[in-house]
Backbone as CSV, one residue per row, in Angstrom:
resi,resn,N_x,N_y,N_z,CA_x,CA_y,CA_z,C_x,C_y,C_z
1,UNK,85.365,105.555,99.011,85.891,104.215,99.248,84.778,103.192,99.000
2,UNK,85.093,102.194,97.952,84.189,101.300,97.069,84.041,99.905,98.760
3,UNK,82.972,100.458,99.875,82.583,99.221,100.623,81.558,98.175,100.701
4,UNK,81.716,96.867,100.902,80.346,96.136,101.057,78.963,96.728,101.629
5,UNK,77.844,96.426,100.699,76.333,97.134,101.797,76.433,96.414,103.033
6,UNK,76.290,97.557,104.167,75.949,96.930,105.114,77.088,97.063,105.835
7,UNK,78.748,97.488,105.386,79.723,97.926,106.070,79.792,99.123,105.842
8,UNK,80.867,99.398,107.724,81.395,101.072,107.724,82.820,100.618,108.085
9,UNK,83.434,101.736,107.560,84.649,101.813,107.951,84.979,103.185,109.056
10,UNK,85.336,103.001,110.123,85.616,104.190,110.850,87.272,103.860,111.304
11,UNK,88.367,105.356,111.064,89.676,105.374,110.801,90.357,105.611,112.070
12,UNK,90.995,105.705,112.806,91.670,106.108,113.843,92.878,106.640,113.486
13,UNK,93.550,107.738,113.980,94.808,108.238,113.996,95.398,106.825,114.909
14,UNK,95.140,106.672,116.033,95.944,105.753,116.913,94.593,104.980,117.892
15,UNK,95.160,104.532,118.409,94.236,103.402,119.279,94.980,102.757,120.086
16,UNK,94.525,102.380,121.298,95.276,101.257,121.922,95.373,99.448,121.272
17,UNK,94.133,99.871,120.935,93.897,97.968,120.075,92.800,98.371,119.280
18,UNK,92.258,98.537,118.008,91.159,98.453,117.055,90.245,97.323,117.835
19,UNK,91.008,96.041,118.243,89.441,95.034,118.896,88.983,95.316,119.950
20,UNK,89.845,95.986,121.052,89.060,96.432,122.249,88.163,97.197,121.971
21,UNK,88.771,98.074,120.969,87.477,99.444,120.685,86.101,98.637,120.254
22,UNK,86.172,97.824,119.783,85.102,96.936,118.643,84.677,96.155,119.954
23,UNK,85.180,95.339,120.609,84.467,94.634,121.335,83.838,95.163,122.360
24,UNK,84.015,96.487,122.922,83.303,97.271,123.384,81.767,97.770,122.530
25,UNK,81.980,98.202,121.512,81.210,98.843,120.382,79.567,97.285,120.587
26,UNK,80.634,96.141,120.268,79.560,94.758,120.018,78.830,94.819,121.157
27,UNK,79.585,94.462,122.625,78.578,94.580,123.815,78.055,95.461,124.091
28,UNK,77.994,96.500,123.215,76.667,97.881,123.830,75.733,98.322,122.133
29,UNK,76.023,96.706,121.649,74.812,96.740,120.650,75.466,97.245,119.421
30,UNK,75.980,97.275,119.564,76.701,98.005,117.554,76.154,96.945,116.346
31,UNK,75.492,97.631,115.638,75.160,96.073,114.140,76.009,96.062,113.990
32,UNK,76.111,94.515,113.338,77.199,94.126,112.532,77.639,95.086,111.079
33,UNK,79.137,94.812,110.474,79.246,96.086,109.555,80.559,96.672,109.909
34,UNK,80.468,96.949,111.255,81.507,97.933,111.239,83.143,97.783,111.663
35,UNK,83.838,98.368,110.795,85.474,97.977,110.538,85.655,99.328,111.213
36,UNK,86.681,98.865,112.253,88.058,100.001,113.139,89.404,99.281,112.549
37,UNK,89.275,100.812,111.981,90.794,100.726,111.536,91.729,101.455,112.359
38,UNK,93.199,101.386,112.925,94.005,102.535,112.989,95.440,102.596,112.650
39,UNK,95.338,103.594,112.209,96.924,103.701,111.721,98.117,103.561,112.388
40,UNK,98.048,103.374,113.764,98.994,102.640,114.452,98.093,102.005,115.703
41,UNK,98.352,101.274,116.476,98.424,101.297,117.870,99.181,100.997,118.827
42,UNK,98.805,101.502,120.325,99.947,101.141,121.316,99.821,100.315,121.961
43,UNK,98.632,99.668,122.041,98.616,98.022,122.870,98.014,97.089,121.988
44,UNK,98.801,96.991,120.734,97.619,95.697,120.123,98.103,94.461,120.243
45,UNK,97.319,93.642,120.386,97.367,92.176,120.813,97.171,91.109,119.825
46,UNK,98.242,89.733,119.845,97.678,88.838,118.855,96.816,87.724,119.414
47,UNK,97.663,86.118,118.905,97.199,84.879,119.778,97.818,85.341,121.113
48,UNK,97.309,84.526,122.169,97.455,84.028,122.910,98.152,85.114,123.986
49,UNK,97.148,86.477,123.953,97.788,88.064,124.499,98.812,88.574,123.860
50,UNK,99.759,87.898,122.986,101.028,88.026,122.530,100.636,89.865,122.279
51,UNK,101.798,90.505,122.451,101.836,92.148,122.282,102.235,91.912,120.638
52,UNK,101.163,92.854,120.289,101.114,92.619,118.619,102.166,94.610,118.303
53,UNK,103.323,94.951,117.641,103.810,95.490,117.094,103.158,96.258,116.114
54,UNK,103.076,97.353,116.375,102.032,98.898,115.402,102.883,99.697,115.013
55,UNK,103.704,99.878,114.107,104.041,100.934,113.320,103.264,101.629,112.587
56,UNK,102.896,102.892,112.031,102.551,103.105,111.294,102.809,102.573,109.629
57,UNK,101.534,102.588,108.953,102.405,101.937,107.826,101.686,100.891,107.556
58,UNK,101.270,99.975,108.912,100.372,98.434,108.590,99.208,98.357,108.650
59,UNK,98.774,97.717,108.396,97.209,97.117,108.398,96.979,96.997,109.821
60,UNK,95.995,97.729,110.529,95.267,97.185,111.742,93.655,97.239,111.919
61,UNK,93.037,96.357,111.573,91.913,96.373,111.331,90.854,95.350,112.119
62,UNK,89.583,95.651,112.758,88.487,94.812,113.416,87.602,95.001,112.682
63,UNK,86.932,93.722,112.697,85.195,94.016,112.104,84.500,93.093,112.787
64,UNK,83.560,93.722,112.993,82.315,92.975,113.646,81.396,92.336,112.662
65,UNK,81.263,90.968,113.186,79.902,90.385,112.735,79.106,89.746,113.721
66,UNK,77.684,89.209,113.231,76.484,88.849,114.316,76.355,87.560,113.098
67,UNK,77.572,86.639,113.109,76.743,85.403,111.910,75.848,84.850,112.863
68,UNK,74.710,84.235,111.982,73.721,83.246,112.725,74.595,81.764,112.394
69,UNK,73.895,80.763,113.875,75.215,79.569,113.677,75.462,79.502,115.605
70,UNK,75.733,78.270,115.416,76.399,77.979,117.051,77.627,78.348,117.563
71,UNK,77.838,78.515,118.638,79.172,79.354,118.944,80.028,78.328,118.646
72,UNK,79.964,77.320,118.506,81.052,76.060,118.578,81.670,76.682,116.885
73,UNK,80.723,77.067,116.174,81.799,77.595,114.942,82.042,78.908,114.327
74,UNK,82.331,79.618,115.965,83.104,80.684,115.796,84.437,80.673,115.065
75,UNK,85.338,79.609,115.370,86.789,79.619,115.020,86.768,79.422,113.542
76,UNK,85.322,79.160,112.908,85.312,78.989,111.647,85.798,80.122,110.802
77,UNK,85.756,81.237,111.264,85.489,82.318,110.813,86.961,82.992,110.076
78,UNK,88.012,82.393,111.267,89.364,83.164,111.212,89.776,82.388,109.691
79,UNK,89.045,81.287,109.442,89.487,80.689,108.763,89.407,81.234,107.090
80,UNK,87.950,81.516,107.060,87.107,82.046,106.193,87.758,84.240,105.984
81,UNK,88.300,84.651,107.123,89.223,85.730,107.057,90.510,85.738,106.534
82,UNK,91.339,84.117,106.524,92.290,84.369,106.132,92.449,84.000,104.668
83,UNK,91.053,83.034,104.092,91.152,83.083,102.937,90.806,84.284,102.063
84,UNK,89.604,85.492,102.775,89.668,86.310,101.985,90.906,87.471,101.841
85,UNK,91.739,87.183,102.923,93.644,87.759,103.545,93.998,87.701,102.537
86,UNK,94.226,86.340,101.889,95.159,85.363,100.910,94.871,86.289,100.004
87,UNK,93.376,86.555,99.370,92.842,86.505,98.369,93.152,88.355,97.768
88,UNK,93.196,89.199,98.899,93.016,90.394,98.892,94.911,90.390,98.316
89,UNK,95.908,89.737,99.393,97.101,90.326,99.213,98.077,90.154,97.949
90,UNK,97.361,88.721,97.272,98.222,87.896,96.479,98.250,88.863,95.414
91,UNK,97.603,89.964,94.913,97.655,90.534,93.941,99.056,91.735,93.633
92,UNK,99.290,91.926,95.276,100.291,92.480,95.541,101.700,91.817,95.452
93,UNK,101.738,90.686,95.089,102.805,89.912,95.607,103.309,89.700,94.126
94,UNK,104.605,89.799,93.785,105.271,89.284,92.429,104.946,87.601,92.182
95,UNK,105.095,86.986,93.608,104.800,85.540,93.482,103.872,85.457,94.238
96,UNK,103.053,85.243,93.717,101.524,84.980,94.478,101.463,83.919,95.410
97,UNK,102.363,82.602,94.493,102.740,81.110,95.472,103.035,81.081,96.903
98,UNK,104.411,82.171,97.085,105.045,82.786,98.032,104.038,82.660,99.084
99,UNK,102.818,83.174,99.212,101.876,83.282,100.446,101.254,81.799,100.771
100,UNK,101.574,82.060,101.846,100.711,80.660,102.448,100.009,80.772,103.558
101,UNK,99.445,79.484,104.012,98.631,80.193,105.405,99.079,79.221,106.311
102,UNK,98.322,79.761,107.372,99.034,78.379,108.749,97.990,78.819,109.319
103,UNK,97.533,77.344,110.062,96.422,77.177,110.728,96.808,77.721,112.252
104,UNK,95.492,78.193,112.413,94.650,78.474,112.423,93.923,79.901,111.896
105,UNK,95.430,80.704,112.271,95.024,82.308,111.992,96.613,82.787,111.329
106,UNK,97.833,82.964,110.735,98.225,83.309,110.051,98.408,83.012,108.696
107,UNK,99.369,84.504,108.164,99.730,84.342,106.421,100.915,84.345,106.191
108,UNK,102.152,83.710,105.796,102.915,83.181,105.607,103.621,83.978,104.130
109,UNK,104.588,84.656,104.595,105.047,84.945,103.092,106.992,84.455,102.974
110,UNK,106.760,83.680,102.142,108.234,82.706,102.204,107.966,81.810,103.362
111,UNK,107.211,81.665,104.305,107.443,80.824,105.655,107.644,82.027,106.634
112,UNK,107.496,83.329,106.322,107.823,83.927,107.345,106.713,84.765,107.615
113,UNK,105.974,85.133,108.695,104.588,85.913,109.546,104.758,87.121,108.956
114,UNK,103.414,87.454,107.762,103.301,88.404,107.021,102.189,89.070,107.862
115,UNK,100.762,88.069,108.427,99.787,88.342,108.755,99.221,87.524,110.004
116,UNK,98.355,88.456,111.035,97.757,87.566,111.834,95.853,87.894,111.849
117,UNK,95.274,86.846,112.135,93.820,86.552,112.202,93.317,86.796,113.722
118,UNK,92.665,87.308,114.948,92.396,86.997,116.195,91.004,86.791,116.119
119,UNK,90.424,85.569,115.829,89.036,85.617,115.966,88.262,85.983,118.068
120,UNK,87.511,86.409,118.511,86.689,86.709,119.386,85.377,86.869,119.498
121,UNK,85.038,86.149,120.069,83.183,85.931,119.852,82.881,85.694,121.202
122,UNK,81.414,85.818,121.252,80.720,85.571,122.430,78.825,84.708,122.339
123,UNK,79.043,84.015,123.340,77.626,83.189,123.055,76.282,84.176,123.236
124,UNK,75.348,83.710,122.998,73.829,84.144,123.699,73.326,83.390,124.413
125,UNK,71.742,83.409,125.106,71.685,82.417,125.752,71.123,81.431,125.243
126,UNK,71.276,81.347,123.799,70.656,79.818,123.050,72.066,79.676,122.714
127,UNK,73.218,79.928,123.158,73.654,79.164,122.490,75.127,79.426,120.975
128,UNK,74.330,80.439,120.246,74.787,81.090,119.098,75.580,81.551,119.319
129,UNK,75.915,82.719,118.098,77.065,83.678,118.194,76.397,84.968,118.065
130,UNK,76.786,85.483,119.581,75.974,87.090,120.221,76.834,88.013,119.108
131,UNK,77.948,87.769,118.914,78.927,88.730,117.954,80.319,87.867,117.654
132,UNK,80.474,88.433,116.721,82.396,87.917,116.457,82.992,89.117,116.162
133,UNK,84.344,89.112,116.432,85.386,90.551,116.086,86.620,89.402,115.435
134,UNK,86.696,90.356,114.253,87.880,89.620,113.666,88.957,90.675,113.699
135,UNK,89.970,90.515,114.217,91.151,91.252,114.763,92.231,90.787,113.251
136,UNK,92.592,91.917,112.363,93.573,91.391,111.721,94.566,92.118,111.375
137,UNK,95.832,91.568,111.425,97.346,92.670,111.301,97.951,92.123,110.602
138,UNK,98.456,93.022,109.267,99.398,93.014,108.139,100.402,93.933,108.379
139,UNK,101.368,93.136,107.918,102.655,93.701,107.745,102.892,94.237,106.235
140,UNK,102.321,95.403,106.411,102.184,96.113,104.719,103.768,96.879,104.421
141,UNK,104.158,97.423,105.331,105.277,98.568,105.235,106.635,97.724,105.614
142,UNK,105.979,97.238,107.148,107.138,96.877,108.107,107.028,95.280,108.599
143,UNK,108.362,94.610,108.858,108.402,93.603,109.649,108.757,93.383,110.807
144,UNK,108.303,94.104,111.990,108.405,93.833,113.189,109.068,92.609,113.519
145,UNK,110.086,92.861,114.373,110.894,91.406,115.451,109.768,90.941,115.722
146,UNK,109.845,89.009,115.835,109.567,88.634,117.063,110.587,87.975,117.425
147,UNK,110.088,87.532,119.095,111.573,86.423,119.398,111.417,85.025,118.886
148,UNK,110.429,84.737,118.630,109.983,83.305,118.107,109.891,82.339,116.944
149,UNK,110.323,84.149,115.781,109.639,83.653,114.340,110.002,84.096,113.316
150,UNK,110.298,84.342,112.508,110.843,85.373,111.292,109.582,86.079,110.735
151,UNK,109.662,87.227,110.407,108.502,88.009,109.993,108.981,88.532,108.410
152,UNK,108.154,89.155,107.770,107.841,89.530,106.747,106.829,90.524,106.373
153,UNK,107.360,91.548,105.695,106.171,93.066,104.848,106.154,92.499,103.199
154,UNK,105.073,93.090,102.888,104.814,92.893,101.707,106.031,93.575,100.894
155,UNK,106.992,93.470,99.566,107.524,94.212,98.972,107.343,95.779,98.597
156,UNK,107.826,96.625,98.174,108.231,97.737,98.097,107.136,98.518,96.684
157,UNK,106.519,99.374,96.564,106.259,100.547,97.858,104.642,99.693,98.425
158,UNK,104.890,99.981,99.864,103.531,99.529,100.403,102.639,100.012,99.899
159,UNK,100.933,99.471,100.171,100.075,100.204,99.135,99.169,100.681,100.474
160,UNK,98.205,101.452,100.272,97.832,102.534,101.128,96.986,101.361,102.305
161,UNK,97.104,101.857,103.611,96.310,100.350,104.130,94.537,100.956,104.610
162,UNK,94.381,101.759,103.921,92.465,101.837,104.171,92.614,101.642,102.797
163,UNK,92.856,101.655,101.803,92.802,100.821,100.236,92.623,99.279,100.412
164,UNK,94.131,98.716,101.343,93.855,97.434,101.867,92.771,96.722,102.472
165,UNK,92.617,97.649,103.378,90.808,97.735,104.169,89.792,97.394,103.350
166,UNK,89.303,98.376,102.351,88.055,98.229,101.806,87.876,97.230,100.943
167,UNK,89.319,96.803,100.306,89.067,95.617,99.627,88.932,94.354,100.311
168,UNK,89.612,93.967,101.780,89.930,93.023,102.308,88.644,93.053,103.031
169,UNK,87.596,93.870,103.497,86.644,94.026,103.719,85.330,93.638,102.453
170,UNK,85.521,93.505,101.230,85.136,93.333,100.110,84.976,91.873,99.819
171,UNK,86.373,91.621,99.998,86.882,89.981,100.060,86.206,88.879,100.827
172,UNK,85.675,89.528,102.263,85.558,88.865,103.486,83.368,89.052,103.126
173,UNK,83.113,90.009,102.461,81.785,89.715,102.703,81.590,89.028,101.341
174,UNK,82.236,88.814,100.104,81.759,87.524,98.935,82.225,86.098,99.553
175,UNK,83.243,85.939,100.581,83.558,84.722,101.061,82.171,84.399,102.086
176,UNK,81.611,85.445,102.452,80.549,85.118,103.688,79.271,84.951,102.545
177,UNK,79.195,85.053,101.750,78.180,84.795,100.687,78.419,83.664,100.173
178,UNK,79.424,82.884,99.990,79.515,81.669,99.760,79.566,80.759,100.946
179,UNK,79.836,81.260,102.114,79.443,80.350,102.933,78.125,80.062,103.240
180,UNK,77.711,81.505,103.008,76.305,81.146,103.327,75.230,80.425,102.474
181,UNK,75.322,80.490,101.443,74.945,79.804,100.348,75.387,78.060,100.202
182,UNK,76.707,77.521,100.596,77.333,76.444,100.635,78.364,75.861,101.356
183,UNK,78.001,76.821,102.603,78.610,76.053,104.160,79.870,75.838,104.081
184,UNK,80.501,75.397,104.514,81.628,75.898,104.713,83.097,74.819,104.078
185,UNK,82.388,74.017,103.286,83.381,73.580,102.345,84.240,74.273,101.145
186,UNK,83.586,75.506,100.569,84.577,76.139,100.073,85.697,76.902,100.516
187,UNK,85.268,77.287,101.681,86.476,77.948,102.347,87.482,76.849,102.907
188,UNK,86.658,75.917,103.261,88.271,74.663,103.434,88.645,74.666,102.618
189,UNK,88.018,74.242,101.103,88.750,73.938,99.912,89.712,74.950,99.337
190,UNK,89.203,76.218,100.028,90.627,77.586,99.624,91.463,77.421,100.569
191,UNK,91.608,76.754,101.424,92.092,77.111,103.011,93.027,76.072,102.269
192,UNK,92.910,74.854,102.130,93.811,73.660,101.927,94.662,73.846,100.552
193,UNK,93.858,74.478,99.661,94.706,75.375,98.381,96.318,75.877,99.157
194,UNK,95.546,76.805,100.221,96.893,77.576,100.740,97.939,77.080,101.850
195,UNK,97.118,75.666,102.169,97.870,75.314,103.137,98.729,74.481,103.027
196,UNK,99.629,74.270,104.291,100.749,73.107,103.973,100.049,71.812,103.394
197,UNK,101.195,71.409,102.514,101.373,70.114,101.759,101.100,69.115,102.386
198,UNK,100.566,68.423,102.117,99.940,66.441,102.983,100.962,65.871,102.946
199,UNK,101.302,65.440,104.580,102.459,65.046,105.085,103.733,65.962,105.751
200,UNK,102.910,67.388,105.878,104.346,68.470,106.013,103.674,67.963,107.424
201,UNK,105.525,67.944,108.302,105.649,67.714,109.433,105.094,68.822,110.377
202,UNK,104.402,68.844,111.587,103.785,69.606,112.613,103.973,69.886,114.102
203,UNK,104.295,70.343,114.688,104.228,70.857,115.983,103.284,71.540,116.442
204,UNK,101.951,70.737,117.405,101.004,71.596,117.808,101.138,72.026,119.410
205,UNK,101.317,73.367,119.878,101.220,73.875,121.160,100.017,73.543,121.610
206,UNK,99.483,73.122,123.095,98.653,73.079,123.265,98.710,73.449,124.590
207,UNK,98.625,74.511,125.266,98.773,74.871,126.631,99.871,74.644,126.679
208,UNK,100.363,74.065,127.088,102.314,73.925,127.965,102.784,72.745,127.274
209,UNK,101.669,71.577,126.719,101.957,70.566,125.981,102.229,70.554,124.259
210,UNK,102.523,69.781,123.653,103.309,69.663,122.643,102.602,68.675,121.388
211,UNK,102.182,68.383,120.783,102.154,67.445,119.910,102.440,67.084,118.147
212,UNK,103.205,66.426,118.341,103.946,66.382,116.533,102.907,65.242,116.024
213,UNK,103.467,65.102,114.878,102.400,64.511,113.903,102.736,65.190,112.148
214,UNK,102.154,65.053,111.471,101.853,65.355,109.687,101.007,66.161,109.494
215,UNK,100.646,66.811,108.864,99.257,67.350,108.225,98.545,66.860,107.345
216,UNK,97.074,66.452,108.222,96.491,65.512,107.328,95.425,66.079,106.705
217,UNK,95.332,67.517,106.627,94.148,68.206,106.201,93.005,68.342,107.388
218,UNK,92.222,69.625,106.569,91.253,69.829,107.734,90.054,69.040,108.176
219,UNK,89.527,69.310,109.282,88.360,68.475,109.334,87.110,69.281,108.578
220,UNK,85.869,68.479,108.450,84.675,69.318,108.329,84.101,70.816,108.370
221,UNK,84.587,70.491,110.254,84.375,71.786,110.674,85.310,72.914,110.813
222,UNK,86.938,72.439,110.152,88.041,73.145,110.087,89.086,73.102,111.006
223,UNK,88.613,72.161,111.955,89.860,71.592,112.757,90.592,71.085,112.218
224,UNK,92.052,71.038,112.248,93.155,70.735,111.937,93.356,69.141,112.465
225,UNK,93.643,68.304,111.285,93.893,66.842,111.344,95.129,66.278,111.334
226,UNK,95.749,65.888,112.202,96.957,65.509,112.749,97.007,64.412,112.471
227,UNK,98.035,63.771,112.012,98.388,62.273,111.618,99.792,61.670,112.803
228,UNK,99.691,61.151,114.054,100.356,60.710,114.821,100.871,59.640,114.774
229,UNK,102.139,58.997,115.395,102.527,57.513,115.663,101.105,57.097,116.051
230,UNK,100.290,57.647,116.757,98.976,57.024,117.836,97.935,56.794,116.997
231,UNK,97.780,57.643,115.794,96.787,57.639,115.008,96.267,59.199,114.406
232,UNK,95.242,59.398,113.955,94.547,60.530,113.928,94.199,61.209,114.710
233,UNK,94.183,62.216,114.783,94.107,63.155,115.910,93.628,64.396,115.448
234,UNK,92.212,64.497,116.102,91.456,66.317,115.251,91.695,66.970,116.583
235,UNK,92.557,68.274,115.711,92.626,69.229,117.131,91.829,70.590,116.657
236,UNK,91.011,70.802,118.256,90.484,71.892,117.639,90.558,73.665,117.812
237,UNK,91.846,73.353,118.844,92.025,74.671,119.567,93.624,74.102,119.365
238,UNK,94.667,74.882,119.297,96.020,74.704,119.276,96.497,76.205,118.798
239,UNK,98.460,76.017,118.726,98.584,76.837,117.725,99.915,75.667,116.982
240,UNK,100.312,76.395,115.455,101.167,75.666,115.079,102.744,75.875,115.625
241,UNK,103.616,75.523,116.149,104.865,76.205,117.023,105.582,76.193,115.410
């Protein structure tokens, strides 16, 4: 299996969650590098605890990194994951267009939840980022219910998902080479490629509260820019309802 230097891939028959395993692995020192994959699990989790759906068949995959950088732009990351998502799946797709993304952490195929992003990180005591785990689930085979949303699998026949792995793992360390090299405007500039249209109408959850508005593109640092009756509005934690 053709992987980035400096990554491992280790496979699981089953797991309760690939990120618990990983975020365990990070707090007792694991280098950065290493991808848990498993071929199903029985407790995996998305945003916001949501019980994430494991059939066999899908993509369930964590990887750890140790970027250098302040913790304040951890959330950068999911961002910079879902463009290399985009980038890995579109090849699979008859209509490449078809995929889209939604801020903050999904992939969108027709408008309907193909893929999810769970970024998780933790500070040091300067400050930084002690580790990040990027938690990510494709719907390669199957489209799991939700009650909330219409879902979506990639078309017919699924393609093997540690194939998916090593490339999407491939994807994610040339995107971290361009960030690192030129900060983090190219990945907005792919991010906004894939994202809703300027002016598509918005609903942002925010705890129990609500806020509508436009999409006015991202900020700098990849917060999502809201265009309100009130004015502009950068949000930097939400989800899209």
């Amino acid at each position: 299996m053709n992987l980035p230097a400096g990554f491992r891939l280790e496979i699981h028959e089953s797991l309760p969650s690939t990120s618990d395993l990983l975020l365990q692995r990070a707090r007792a020192g694991e280098p950065e590098g290493l991808a848990i994959m498993a071929r199903r699990q029985t407790a995996g989790r998305g945003t916001s605890a949501r019980r994430w759906e494991s059939p066999a068949g899908n993509l369930y995959l964590s990887l750890l990194l140790r970027p250098d950088g302040p913790i304040r732009e951890a959330p950068q990351w999911a961002l910079l994951a879902a463009v290399a998502l985009a980038e890995t799946l579109a090849p699979l797709l008859p209509d490449p267009q078809a995929l889209r993304l939604k801020w903050p952490n999904d992939a969108l195929l027709q408008g309907a939840k193909l893929a999810g992003i769970l970024a998780e990180a933790a500070a040091d005591v300067e400050g930084g980022v002690a580790w990040l785990v990027l938690g990510i689930g494709v719907n390669l085979a199957h489209a799991p219910l939700l009650p909330d949303r219409p879902t979506a699998a990639l078309p017919p026949p699924a393609p093997v998902p540690e194939h998916v792995a090593a490339s999407l793992l491939q994807a994610i360390a040339r995107w971290r080479a361009i960030h690192a090299r030129d900060g983090l405007a190219p990945v907005r500039a792919a991010w906004t490629a894939l994202g809703p249209a300027p002016g598509t109408p918005l609903t942002v959850r925010q705890g129990q509260g609500l806020l509508t508005g436009r999409f006015a593109g991202l900020g700098e640092d990849g917060s999502l820019l809201l265009a309100t009756d009130g004015g502009l509005r950068t949000i930097v934690a939400g989800e899209i309802a």
